[in-house]
FIKE-574467 format. One record per residue (C-alpha): residue in one letter; x, y, z. Coordinates in nm, 4 decimals, decimal comma. Layout:
BEGIN
REC code     east    north       up
REC    A        X        Y        Z
...
// end
This chain:
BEGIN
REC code     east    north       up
REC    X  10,0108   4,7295  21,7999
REC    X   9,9250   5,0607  21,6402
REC    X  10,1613   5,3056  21,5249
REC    X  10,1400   5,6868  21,6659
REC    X  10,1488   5,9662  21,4132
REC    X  10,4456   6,0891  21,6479
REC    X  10,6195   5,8153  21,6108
REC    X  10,6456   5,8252  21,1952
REC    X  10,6927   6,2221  21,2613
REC    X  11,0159   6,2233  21,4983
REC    X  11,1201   5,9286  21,2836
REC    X  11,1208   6,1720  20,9818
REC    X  11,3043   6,4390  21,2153
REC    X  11,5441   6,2733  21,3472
REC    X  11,6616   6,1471  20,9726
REC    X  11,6109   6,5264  20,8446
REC    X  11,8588   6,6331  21,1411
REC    X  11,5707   6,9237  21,2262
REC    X  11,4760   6,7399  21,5614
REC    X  11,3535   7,0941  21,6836
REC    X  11,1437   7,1540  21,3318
REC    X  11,3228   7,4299  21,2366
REC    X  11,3016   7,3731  20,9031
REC    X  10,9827   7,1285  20,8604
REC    X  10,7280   7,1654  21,1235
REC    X  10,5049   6,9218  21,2758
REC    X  10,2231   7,0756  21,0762
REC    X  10,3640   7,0690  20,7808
REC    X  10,4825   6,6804  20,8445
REC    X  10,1750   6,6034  20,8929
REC    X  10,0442   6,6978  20,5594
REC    X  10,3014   6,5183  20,4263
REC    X  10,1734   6,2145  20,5995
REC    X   9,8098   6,2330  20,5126
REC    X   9,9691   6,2581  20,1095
REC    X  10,1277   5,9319  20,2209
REC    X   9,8473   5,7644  20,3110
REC    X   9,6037   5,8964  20,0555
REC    X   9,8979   5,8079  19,7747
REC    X   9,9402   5,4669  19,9459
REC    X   9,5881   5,3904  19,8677
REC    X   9,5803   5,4078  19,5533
REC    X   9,8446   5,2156  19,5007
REC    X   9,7561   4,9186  19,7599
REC    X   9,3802   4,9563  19,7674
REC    X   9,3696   4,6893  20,0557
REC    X   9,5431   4,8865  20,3168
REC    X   9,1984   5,0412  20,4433
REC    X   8,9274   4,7953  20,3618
REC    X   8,5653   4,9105  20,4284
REC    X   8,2805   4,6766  20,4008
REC    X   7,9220   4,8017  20,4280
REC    X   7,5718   4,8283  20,2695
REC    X   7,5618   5,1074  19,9609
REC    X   7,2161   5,1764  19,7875
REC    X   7,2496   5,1264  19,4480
REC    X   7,1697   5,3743  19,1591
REC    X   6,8815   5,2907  18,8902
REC    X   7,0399   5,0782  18,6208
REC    X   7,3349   4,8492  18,5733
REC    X   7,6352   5,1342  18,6048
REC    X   7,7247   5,1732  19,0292
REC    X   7,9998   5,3702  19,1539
REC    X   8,1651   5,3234  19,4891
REC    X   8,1433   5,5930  19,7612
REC    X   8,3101   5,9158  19,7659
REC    X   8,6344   5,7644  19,9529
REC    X   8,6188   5,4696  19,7344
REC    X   8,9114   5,3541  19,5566
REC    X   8,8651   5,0500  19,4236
REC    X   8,6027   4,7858  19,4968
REC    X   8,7172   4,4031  19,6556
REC    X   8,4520   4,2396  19,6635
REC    X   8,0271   4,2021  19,7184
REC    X   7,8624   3,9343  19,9126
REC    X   7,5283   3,9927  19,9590
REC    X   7,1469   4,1901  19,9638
REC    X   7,0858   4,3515  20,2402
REC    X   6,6819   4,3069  20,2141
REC    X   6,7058   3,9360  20,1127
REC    X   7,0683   3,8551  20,2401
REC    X   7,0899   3,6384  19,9343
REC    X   7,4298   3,6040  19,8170
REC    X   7,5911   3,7776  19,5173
REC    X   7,8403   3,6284  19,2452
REC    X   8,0940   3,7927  19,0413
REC    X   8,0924   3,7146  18,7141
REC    X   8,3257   3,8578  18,3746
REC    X   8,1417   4,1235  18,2495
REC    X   8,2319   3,9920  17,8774
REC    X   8,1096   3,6587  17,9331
REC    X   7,7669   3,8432  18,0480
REC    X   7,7755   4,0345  17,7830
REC    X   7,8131   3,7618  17,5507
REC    X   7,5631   3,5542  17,7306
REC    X   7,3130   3,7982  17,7286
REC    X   7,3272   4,0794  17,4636
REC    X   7,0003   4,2667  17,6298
REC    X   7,0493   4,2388  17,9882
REC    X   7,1066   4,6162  18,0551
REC    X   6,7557   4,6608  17,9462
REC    X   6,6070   4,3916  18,1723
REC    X   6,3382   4,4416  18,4309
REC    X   6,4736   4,6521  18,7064
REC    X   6,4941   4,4911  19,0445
REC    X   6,5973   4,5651  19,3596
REC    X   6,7794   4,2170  19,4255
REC    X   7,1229   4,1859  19,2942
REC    X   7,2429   3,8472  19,1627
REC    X   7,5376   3,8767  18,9865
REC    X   7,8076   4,1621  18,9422
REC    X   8,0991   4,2442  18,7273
REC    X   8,3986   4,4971  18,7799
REC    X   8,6651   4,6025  18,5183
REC    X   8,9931   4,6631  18,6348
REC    X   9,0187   4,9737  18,4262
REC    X   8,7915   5,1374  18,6047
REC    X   8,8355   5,0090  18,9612
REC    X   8,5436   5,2860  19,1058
REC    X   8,2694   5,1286  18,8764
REC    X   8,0973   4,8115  18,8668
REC    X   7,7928   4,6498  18,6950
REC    X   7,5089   4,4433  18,8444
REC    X   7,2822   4,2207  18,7264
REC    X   6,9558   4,2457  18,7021
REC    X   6,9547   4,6248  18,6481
REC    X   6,8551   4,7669  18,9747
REC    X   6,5650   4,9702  19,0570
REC    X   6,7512   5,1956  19,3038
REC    X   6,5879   5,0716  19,5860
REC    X   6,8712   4,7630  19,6254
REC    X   7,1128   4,7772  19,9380
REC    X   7,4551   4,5806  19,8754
REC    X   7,7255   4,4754  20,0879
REC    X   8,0413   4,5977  19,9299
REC    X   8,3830   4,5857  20,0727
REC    X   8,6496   4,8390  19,9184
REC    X   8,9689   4,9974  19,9513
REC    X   8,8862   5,3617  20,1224
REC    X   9,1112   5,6754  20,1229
REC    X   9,1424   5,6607  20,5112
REC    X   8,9927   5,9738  20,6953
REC    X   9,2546   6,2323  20,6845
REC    X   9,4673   6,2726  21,0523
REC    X   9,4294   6,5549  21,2752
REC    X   9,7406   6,5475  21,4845
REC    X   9,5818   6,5495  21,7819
REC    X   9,8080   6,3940  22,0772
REC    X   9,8047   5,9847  22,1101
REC    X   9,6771   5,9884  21,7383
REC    X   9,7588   5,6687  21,5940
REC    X   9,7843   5,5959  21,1645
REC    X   9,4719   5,4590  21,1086
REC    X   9,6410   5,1545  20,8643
REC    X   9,7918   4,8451  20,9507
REC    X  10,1934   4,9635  21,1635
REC    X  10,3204   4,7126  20,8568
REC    X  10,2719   5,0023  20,6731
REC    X  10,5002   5,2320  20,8860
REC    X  10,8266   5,2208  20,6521
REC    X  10,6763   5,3099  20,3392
REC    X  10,4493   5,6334  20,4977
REC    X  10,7757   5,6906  20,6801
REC    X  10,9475   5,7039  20,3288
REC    X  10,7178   5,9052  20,1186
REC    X  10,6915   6,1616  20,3826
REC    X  11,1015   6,2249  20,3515
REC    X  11,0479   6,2622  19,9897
REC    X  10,8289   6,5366  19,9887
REC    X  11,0734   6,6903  20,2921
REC    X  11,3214   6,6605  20,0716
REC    X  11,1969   6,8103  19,8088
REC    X  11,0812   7,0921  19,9910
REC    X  11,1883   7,4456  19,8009
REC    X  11,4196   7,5459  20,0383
REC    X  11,8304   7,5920  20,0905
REC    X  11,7966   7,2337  20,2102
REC    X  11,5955   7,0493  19,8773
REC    X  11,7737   6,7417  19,8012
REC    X  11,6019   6,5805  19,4724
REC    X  11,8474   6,2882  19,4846
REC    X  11,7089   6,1756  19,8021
REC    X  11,3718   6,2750  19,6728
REC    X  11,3844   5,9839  19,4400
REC    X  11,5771   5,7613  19,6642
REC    X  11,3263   5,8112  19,9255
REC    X  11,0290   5,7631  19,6758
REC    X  11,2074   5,4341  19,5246
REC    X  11,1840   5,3182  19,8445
REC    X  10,8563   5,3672  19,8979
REC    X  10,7339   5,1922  19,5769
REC    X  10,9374   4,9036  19,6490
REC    X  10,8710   4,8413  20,0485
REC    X  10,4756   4,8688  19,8817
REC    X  10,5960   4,6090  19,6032
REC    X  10,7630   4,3540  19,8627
REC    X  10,4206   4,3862  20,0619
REC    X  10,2285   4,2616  19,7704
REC    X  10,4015   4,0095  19,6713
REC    X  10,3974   3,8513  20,0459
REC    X  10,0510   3,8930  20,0137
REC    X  10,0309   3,7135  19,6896
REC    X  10,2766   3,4289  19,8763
REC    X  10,0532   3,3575  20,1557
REC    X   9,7113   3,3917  20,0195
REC    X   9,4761   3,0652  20,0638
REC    X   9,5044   2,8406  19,7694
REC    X   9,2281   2,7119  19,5965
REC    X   9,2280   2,4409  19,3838
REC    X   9,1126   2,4917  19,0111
REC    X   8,9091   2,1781  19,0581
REC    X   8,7737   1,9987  19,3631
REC    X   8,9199   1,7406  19,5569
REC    X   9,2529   1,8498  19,3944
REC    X   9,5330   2,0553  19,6296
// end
């Protein structure tokens, strides 16, 4: 079930004691909660997957999309819908000393990502810029308007840690009322409900066994 923007918002007023916004208006909240959820996306790139086709750029360098964060994963060509597979970009390196300056085509067989710079990624053969690839990637979700019945557009799991990181930045508002000790108890919080979530993702992934026919 999805969670309204209200919902986080009277949340937050209720804790502030300023259930009449005297002090932090709904407006202002609401800034506060799209920093939330473009901060929380950096940090857990997965909470707003997008998969779709992006033409590639000429070469082996691509970048994601302007909303891009980091990239998950590629599957396949869109002209061919011949499958893609990832591969370490040293090992193709090492394979292959020349292949940035192979022909250009527009089918993509293999691509490689570094972790360093999670907007970029390599494919191989060097495309011509007339390839189309299925990408999915962690997005910066489209920022929220606060229009009535609006609901966050991540998964509600994600409700306590939005919920915390928008009473940090209340708190440290620069007013009579600025509290930097709950500032960074607030913020702690957030990085840590963020921290348990990964690891139960890490818990209940599939398994796959190194070699087959072994569990």
């Amino acid at each position: 079930m999805a969670v309204s923007v209200d919902t986080i918002l009277d949340s937050v007023s209720v804790t502030l004691l300023d259930t009449a916004r005297r002090t932090w208006s709904r407006a202002e909240l609401l800034g506060y909660l799209n920093e939330a959820l473009r901060a929380t996306a950096f940090v857990k790139p997965d909470m707003y997957p997008v998969r779709d086709f992006v033409t590639l750029a000429a070469g082996i360098a691509q970048e994601l999309p302007a909303d891009g964060v980091a990239l998950i994963d590629a599957t396949d060509n869109e002209a061919t819908g011949r499958t893609v597979t990832q591969t370490d970009l040293a090992l193709l390196q090492e394979e292959n000393r020349f292949w940035p300056a192979a022909t250009q085509q527009a089918e993509v067989e293999n691509y490689a990502a570094d972790p360093r710079t999670p907007r970029r990624y390599y494919v191989f053969p060097p495309n011509n810029g007339a390839g189309r690839l299925r990408v999915t990637y962690g997005a910066v979700p489209p920022a929220l308007t606060g229009s009535s019945g609006e609901d966050i557009p991540v998964p509600d799991s994600y409700q306590n840690a939005l919920t915390n990181f928008v009473l940090a930045k209340a708190y440290a508002k620069n007013s009579k009322k600025q509290d930097l000790t709950k500032t960074s108890a607030y913020t702690n919080e957030w990085r840590l409900a963020l921290g348990l979530k990964s690891q139960a993702q890490v818990a209940l992934a599939p398994k796959v066994a190194q070699s087959p026919g072994v569990s």
